[in-house]
C-alpha positions in Angstrom: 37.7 -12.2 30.8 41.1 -12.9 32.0 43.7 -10.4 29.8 47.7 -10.2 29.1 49.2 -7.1 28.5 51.0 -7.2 25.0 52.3 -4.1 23.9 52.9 -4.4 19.8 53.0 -1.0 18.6 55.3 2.1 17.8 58.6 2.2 16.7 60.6 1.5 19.9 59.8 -1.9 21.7 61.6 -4.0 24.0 60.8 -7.7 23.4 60.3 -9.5 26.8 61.3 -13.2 27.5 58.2 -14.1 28.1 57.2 -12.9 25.0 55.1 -9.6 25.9 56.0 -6.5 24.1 56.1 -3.0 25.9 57.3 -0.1 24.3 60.2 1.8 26.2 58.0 3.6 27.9 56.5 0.2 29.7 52.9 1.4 28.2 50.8 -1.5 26.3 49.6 -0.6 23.6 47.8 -4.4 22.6 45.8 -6.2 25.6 45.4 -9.6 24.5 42.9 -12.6 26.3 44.5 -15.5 27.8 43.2 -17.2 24.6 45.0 -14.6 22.7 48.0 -14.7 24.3 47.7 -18.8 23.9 47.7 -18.3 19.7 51.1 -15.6 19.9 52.8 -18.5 21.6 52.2 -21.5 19.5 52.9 -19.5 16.7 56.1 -18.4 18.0 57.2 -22.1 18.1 57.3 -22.4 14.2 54.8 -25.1 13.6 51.3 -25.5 12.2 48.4 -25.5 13.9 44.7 -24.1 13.5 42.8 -21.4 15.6 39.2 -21.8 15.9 37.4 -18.4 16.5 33.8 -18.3 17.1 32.3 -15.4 16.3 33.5 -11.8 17.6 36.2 -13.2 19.5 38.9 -11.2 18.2 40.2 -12.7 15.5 41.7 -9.9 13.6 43.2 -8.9 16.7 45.0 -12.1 17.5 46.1 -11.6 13.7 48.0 -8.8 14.4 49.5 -9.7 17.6 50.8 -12.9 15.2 52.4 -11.2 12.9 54.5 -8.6 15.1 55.6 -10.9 17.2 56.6 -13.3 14.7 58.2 -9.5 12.9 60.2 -9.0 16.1 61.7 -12.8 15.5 62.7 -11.6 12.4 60.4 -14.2 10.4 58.8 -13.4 7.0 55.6 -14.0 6.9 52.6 -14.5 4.0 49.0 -13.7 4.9 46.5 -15.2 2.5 42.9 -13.7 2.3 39.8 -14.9 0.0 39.3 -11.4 -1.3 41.6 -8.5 -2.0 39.4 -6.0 0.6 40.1 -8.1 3.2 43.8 -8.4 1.9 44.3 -4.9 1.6 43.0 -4.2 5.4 45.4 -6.5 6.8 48.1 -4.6 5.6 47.1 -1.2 7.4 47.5 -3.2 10.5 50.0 -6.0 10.1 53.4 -5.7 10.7 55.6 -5.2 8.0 57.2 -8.6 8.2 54.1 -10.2 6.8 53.1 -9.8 3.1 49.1 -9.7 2.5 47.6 -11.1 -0.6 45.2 -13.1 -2.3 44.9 -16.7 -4.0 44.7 -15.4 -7.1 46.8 -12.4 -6.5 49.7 -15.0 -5.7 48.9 -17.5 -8.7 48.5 -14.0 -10.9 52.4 -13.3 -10.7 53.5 -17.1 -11.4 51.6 -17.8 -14.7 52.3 -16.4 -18.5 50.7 -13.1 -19.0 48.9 -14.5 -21.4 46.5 -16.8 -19.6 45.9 -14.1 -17.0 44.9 -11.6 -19.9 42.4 -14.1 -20.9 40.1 -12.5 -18.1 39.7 -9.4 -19.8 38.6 -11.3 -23.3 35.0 -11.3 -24.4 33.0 -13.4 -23.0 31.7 -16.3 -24.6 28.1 -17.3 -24.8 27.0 -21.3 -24.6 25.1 -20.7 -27.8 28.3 -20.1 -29.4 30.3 -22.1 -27.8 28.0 -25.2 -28.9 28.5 -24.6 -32.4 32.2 -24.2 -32.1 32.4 -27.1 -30.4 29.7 -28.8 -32.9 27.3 -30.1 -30.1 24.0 -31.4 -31.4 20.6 -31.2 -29.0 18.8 -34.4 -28.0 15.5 -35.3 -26.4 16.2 -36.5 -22.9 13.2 -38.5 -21.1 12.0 -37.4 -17.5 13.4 -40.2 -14.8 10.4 -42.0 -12.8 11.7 -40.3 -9.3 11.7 -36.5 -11.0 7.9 -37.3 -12.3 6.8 -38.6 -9.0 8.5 -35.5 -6.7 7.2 -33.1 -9.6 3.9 -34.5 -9.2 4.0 -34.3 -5.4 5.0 -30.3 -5.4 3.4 -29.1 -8.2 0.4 -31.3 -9.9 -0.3 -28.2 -12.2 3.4 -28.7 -13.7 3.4 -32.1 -13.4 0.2 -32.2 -16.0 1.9 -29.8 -18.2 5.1 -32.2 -18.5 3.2 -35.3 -19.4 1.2 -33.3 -21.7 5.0 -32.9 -23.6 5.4 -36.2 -23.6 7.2 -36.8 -20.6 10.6 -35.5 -21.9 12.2 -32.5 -23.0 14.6 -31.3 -25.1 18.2 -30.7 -24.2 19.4 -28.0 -26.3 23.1 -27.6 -27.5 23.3 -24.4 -25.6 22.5 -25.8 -22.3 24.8 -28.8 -23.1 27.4 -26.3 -23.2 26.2 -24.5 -19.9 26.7 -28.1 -18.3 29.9 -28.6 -19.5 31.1 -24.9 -18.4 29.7 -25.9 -15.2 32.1 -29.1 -15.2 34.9 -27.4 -16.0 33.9 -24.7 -13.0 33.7 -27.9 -10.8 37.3 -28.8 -12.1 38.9 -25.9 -10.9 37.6 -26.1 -7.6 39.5 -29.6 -7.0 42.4 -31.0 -6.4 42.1 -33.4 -9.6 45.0 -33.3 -11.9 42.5 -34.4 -15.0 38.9 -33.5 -15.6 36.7 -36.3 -14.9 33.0 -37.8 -15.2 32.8 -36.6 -11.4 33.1 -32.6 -12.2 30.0 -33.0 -14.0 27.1 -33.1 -11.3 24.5 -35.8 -12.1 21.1 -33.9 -13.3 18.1 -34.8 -10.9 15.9 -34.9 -13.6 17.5 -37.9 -15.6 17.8 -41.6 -14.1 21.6 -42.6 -13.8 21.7 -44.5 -17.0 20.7 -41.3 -18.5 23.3 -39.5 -16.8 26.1 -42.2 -17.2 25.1 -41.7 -21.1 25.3 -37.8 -21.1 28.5 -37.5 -19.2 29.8 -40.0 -21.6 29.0 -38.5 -24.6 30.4 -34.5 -23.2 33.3 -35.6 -21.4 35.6 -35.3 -24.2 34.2 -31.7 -25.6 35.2 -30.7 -21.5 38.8 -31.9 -21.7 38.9 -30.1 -25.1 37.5 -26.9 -23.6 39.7 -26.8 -20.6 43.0 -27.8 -22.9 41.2 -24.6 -25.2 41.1 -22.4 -21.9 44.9 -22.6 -21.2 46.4 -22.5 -25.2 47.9 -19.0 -25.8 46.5 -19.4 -29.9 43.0 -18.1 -29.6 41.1 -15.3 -27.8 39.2 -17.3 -25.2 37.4 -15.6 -22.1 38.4 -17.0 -19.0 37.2 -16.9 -15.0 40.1 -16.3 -12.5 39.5 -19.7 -11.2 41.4 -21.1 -14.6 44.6 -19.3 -14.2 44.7 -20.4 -10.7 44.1 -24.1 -11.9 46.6 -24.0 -14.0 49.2 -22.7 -11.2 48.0 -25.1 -8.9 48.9 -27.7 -11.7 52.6 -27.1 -11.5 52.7 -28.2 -8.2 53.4 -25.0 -6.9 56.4 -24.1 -4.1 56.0 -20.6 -2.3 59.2 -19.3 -1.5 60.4 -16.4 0.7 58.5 -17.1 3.5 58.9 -18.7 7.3 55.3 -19.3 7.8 51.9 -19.1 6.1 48.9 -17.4 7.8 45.5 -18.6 6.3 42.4 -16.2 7.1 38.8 -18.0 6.8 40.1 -21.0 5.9 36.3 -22.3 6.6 35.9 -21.1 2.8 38.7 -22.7 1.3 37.8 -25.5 -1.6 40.1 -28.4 -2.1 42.6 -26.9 -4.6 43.2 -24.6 -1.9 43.7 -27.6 0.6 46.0 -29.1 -2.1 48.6 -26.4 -2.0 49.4 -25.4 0.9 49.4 -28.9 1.8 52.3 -28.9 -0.6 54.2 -26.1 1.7 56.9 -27.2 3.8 56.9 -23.7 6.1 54.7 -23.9 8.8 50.7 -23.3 8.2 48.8 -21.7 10.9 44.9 -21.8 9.5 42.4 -19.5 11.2 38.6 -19.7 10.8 35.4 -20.8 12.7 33.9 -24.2 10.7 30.0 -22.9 11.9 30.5 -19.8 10.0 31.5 -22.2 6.7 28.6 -21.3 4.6 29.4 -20.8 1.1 29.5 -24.7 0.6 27.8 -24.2 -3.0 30.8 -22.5 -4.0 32.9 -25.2 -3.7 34.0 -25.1 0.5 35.3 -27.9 2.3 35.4 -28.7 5.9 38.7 -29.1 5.9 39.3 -26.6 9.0 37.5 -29.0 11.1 39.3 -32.3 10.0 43.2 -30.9 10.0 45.0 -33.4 12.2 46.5 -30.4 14.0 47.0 -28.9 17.3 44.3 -26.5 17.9 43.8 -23.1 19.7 40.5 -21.6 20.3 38.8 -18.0 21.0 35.9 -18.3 22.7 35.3 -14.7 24.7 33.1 -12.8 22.7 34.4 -8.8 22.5 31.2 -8.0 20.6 28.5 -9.1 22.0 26.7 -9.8 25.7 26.0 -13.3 27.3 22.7 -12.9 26.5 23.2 -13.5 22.6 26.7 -16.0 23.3 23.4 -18.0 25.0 21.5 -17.9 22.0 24.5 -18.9 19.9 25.3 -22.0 22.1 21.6 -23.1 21.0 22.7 -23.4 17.6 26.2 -24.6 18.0 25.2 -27.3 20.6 22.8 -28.5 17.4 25.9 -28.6 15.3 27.6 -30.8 17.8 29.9 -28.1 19.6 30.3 -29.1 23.2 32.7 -25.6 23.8 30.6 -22.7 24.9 30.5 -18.9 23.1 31.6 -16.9 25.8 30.1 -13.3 26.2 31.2 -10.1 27.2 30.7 -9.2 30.7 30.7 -5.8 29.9 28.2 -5.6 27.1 24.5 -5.8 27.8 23.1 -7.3 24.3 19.3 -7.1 24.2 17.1 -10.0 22.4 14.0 -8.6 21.1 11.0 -10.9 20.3 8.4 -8.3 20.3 8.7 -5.8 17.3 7.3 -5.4 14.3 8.4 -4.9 10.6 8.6 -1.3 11.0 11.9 -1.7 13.8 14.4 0.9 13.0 18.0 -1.3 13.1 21.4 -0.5 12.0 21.2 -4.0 9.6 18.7 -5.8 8.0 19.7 -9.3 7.2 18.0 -11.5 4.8 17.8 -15.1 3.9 18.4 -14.5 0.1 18.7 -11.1 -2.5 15.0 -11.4 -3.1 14.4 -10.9 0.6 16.8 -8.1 0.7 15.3 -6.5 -2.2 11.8 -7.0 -1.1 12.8 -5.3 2.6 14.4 -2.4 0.9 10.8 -1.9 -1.1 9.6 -2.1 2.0 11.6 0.5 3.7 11.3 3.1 0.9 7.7 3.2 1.3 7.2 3.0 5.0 10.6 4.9 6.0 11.0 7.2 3.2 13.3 9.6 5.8 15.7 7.0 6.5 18.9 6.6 4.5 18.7 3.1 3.4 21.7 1.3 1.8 22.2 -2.3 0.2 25.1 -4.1 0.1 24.4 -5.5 -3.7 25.9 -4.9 -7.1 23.1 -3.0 -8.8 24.5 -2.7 -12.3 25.3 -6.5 -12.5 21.2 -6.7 -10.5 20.2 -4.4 -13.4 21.8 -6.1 -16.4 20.2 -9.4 -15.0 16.7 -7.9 -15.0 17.3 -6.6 -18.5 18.2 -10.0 -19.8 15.5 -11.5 -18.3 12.8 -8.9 -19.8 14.3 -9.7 -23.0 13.5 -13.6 -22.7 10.1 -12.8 -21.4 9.6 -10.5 -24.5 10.7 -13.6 -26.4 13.8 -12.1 -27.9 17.5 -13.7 -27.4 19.5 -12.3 -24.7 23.3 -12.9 -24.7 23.7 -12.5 -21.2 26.2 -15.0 -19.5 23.9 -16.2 -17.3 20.6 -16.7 -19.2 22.0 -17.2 -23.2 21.7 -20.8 -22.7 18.1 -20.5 -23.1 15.3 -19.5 -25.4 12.5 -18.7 -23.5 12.2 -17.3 -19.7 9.7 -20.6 -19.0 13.0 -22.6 -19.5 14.6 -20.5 -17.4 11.7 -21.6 -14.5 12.4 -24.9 -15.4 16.2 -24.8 -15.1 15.7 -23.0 -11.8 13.1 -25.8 -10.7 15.7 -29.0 -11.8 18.9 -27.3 -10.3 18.0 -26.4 -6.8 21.7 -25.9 -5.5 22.2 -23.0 -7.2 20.7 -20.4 -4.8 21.3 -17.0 -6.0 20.1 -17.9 -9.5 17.1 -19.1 -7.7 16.8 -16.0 -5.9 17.0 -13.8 -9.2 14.2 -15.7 -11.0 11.8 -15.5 -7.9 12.2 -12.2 -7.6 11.9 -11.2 -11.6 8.7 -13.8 -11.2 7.6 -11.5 -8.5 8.0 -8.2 -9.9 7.8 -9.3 -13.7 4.7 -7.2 -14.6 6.2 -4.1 -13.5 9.8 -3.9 -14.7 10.3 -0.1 -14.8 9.2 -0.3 -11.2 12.4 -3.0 -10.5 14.4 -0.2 -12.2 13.2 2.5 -10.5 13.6 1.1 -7.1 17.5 0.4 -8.3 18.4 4.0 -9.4 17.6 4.9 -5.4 19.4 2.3 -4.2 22.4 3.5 -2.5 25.4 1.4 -2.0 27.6 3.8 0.7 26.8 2.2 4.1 29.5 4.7 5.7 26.3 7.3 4.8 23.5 5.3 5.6 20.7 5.1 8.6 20.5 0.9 7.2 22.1 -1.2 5.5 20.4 -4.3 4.0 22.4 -7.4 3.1 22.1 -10.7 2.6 23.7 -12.7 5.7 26.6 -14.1 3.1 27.4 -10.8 2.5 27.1 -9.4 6.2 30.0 -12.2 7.5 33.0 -10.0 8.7 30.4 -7.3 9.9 28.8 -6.3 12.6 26.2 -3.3 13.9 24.8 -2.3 17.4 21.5 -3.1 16.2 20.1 -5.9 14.0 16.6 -7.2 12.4 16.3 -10.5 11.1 14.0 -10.7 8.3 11.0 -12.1 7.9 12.6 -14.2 4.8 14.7 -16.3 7.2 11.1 -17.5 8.9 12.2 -21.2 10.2 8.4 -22.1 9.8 9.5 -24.5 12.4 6.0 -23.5 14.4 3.4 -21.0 13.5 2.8 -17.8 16.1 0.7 -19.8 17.1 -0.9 -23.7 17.5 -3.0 -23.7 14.0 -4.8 -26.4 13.1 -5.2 -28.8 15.8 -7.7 -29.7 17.7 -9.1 -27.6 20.8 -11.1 -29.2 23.2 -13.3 -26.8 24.7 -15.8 -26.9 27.9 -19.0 -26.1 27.7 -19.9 -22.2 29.2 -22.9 -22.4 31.8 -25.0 -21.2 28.9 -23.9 -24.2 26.9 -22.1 -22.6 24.2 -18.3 -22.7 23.5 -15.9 -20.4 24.9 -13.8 -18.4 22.7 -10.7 -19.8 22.2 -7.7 -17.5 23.3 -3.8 -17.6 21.6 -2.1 -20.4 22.3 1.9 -19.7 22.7 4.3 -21.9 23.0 5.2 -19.6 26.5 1.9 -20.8 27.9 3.6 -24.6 27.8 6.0 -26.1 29.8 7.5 -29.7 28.6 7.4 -32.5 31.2 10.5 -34.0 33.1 13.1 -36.1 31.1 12.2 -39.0 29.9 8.9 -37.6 28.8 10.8 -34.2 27.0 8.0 -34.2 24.3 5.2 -34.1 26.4 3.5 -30.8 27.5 1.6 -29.8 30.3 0.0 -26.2 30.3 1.1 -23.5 32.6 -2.3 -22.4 34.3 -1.8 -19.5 35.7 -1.2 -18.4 32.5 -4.3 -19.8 30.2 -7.8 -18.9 30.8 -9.0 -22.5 32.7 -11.2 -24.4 30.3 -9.4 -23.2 26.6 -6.8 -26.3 26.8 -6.4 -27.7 23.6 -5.8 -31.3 23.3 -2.9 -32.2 25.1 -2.7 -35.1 22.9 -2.4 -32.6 19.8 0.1 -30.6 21.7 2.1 -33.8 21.9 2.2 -34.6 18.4 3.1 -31.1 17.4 5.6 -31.2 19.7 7.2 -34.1 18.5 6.7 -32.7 15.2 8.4 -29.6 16.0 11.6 -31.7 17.2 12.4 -33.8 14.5 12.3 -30.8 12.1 15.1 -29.0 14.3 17.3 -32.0 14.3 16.6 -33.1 10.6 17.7 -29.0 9.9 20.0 -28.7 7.6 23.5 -28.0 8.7 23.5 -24.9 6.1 21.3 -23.2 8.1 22.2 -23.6 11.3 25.5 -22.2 10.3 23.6 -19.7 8.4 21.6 -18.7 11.3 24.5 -18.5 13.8 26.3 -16.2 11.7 23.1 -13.9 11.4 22.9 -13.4 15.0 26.4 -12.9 16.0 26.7 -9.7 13.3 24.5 -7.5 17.1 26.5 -5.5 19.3 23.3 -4.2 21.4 20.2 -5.2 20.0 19.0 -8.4 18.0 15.2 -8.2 16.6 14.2 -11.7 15.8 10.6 -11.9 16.5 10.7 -14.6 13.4 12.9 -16.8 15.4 11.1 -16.5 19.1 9.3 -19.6 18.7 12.5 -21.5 17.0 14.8 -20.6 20.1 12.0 -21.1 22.7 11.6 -24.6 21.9 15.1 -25.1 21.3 15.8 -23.8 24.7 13.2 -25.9 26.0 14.4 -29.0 24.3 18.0 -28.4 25.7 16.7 -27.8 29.1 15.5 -31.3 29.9 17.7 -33.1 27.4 21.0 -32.1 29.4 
């Protein structure tokens, strides 16, 4: 890596005209990349832009250098985070110049104290709601396309369905939940009005079905978001509302020369609408492949701002080893600009491990992964201090409301008083698949439902200090910011792009000299190598490695092959972006004997497609 000396801290500091800082002294005290070096300047010149920075490239850093050398040209600055953690580590090491807060922190101190009271009201539960709102059930019929994908999944289900009567009843209470959800949808957007749109079409209801619902609730959702924001009753409301409502007002943030905007991957489009609205210069950090929180309302609008555009490519944490891994998965997302690793750190790519690895970080697909692998890690490694990076009184109060429905009594939880029994809750979980974490929840109470005191048992030893702690287990949302020197990626985040090994194709075999067939040996995708472009899916056998005789079909091979392909292009972009910010969380050591086979053939496929 190429560096520039820019000394940014103490008290005494001579300002250079080429813009480096040295305290009197002449001792740096910030070394700063090239790349670095490249974002101070264009900040300095008072207009927006956006810095793309891949993953451990020293964002943070380049952060800092911003905001004293914009201090030093005695510009005020505003530094917007996503949550108030984030917010409040900025501020130990920005200079003072530069005020740190939140979205909602800022829209907090510009609304009426009574709206932003609101969030400390009661909660309100859709079964109430309904009959405030006088919302009567109706029976809704199964659409054609729902039948024929429920049939295809789950026959067993699909023969239960019919044997209702192919329809099902849409209770007042989970109208209510639907139009809760529009007016979630509302706040997320840029929209001056609530609209049809907010309400996303159910995929179990053909679109004249749909049309007809969202008719008919439309008007209850412009009543309950007008009811939200009236100062005359004792609604509860989500942050999200107040910050509606600011946003609504068309908002001017004064006292400031520029606006710095952390992460702004995860900004939704009421964010976007704004700053837009700003007329200081905007400078908007983030990295696009690490945008992964798309089902809470994130747009890409980092990647289409119409801006100039500085990048930070030189990984500090991690070897070239991993950057080479990385540029796998970025070059499927279309990146042609490599990851560039540290020369200076050795990162080690394990393949060959088992279960029982001994990492820093467990990382896991979803919570019920992370909650199975800490299971897992109490019984196998009781001696280790394991933590989880998990709420467990909200985890707990969930399992208690869902032990209630299963009991058949009512449970006025927010997230499950919208329905009556827990097989509607199955059923919910089955017709709404974007909504992830719920998902999560119900697999895992599915999982464990016979044994509740064990779930609560297992809870009361979680422990949530990772300062204290041999592990921490987290779900990869949860583990973006972080990093570790070692890390395991679990078994939950299995591709299934190819098995361990070639199952179920055909083998031909020869015929022993005593006529019988030889036994078949493992078949790794190592053993293969794929023929010269234009023939990339084709495979030929490396020999020296294979016994001579136990080839399977090469014409099998092929056709898995092929197989294999398509499923990594058709991947979705989620969880490419999902798996690149997995990996990137090592310092020294990556286990991901679940991916082996996912990055061999990727490597493969890359090799003779360049």
């Amino acid at each position: 890596m190429v560096y520039c000396v820019y000394g940014l801290f103490g008290e005494n500091l001579i300002v250079n005209k080429d813009n480096s800082v040295k305290d009197k002294l002449g001792n740096s005290t910030l070394v700063l990349t090239t790349e670095q070096q490249h974002c101070v300047d264009m900040a300095l010149k008072l207009k927006s832009f956006k810095i793309i920075a891949y993953a451990g490239t020293g964002k943070t850093k380049t952060l800092e250098a911003i905001s004293y050398a914009m201090g030093k040209k005695n510009k005020k600055g505003l530094y917007l985070a996503f949550n108030r953690a984030v917010a409040d580590e900025a501020k130990t090491r920005f200079d003072s110049s530069i005020t740190c807060k939140t979205f909602h922190s800022l829209a907090h101190a510009q609304v009426p104290s009574y709206l932003s009271k609101k969030v400390f009201n009661a909660k309100n539960f859709p079964k109430d709601l309904a009959v405030i709102y006088e919302i009567k059930e109706s029976d809704c019929k199964y659409s054609s396309g729902y039948l024929a994908e429920l049939k295809h999944r789950s026959y067993k289900k699909y023969m239960e369905v019919i044997k209702r009567g192919s329809s099902r009843r849409f209770t007042a209470a989970r109208k209510m939940q639907y139009i809760n959800d529009a007016v979630k949808n509302f706040c997320k957007s840029s929209d001056a009005a609530l609209l049809s749109k907010h309400f996303e079409p159910l995929d179990w209801l053909d679109q004249s079905q749909n049309e007809s619902v969202i008719k008919e609730l439309l008007p209850i959702a412009e009543r309950r978001w007008n009811d939200l924001i009236a100062q005359d009753n004792k609604l509860n409301i989500s942050h999200d509302v107040y910050v509606k409502y600011w946003s609504l007002s068309n908002p001017i943030i004064k006292g400031y020369d520029y606006l710095l905007l952390d992460e702004w991957q995860d900004s939704d489009a009421l964010m976007n609408y704004v700053v837009s609205n700003q007329s200081v210069p905007c400078y908007y950090v983030g990295d696009f492949y690490q945008s992964i929180y798309g089902w809470r309302g994130a747009t890409q609008s980092l990647q289409t701002l119409d801006l100039p555009t500085a990048r930070l490519t030189k990984s500090f944490r991690f070897g070239q080893s991993l950057a080479n891994h990385a540029n796998l998965i970025l070059g499927c997302l279309g990146e042609t600009v490599p990851l560039v690793g540290n020369p200076d750190v050795h990162t080690e790519i394990v393949y060959d491990h088992d279960a029982s690895v001994k990492a820093d970080a467990i990382l896991c697909r979803t919570n019920k992964g992370a909650f199975s692998e800490l299971v897992y890690q109490l019984q196998n490694n009781p001696e280790r201090k394991c933590s989880m990076l998990a709420d467990v009184s909200e985890i707990k109060k969930w399992l208690e409301a869902a032990e209630q429905l299963i009991k058949g009594t009512k449970t006025y939880h927010p997230d499950l008083s919208a329905f009556d029994r827990w097989e509607d809750v199955i059923e919910y979980t089955e017709l709404n698949k974007s909504d992830n974490e719920f998902a999560a929840m119900v697999r895992l109470i599915n999982q464990f439902s016979s044994s509740f005191n064990t779930l609560y048992s297992i809870l009361d030893k979680i422990n949530t200090k990772t300062q204290d702690a041999d592990c921490v287990i987290t779900t990869i949302h949860k583990s973006k910011g972080l990093e570790w020197d070692s890390v395991y990626i679990s078994s939950d985040f299995d591709l299934c792009l190819m098995s361990n090994k070639f199952s179920g194709i055909e083998q031909g075999f020869k015929k022993s000299a005593n006529g019988t067939n030889n036994i078949s040996q493992d078949l790794y995708l190592e053993n293969w190598e794929l023929l010269p472009f234009p023939n990339t899916l084709k495979l030929i056998p490396m020999r020296n490695n294979m016994v001579q005789g136990l080839l399977p079909s090469l014409e099998s091979l092929d056709r898995r092959m092929s197989e294999q392909y398509y499923r990594i292009t058709d991947m979705s972009i989620d969880e490419l972006r999902l798996l690149y910010v997995a990996i990137t969380r090592a310092k020294k050591t990556l286990y991901a004997a679940n991916l082996s086979e996912f990055f061999i053939l990727l490597e493969k496929l890359r090799t003779n497609l360049d």
